[in-house]
N, C-alpha and C positions, 0 to 999 in steps of 0.2 A: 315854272319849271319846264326845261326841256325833253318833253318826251323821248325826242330820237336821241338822250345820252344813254349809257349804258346805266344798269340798275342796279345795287347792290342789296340784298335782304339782311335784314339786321333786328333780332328778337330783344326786346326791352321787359323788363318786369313792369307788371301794371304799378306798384310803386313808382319805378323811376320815369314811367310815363306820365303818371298823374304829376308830380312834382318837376318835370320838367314844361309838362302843359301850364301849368300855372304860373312857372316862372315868364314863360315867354310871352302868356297873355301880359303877364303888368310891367315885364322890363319897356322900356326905352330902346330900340334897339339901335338908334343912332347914338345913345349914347356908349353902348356896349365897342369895346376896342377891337376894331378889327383892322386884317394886316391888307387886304384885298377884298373887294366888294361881295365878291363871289361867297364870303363868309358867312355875311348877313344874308344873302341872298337865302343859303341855303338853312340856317335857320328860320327864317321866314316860309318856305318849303315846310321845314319838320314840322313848325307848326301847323301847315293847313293840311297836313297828310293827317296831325293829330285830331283836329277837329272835323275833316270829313272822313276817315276811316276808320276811327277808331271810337268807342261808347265814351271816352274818355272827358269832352266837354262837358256832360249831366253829374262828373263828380260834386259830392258837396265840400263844403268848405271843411268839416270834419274829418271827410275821405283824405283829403289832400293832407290834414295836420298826421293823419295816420301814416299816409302814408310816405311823408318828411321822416318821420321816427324811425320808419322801417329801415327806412333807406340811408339814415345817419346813422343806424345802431351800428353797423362794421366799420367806421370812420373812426380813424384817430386825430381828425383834426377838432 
């Protein structure tokens, strides 16, 4: 990550952080479709900002199923 870019602040519910940490620990992210490198680059970012700033890596496996539930329960797909 480039420091000297500019920074944007962005609040995530621990739901949808737990469940987005976990997805990105077990995708593939080369096999994940991007349009511009800069894309994975930058999920690759979300991810290490999730595992060094946040308590979020020590969830369990339980945390995580709970909180997939939480975070599907307003979804209509």
């Amino acid at each position: 990550m480039d420091r000297s870019l500019p920074k944007v602040t962005i609040e995530l519910c621990r739901s949808d952080a737990g469940g987005l940490f976990d997805w990105l620990t077990s995708v593939d992210l080369n096999a994940v479709p991007i349009t511009h490198r800069a894309e994975k680059q930058a999920l690759a970012d979300l991810l290490t900002r999730l595992e060094h700033e946040t308590d979020i890596p020590g969830v369990t496996q339980e945390q995580i199923d709970t909180a997939r539930q939480e975070v599907a329960r307003d979804t209509d797909w």
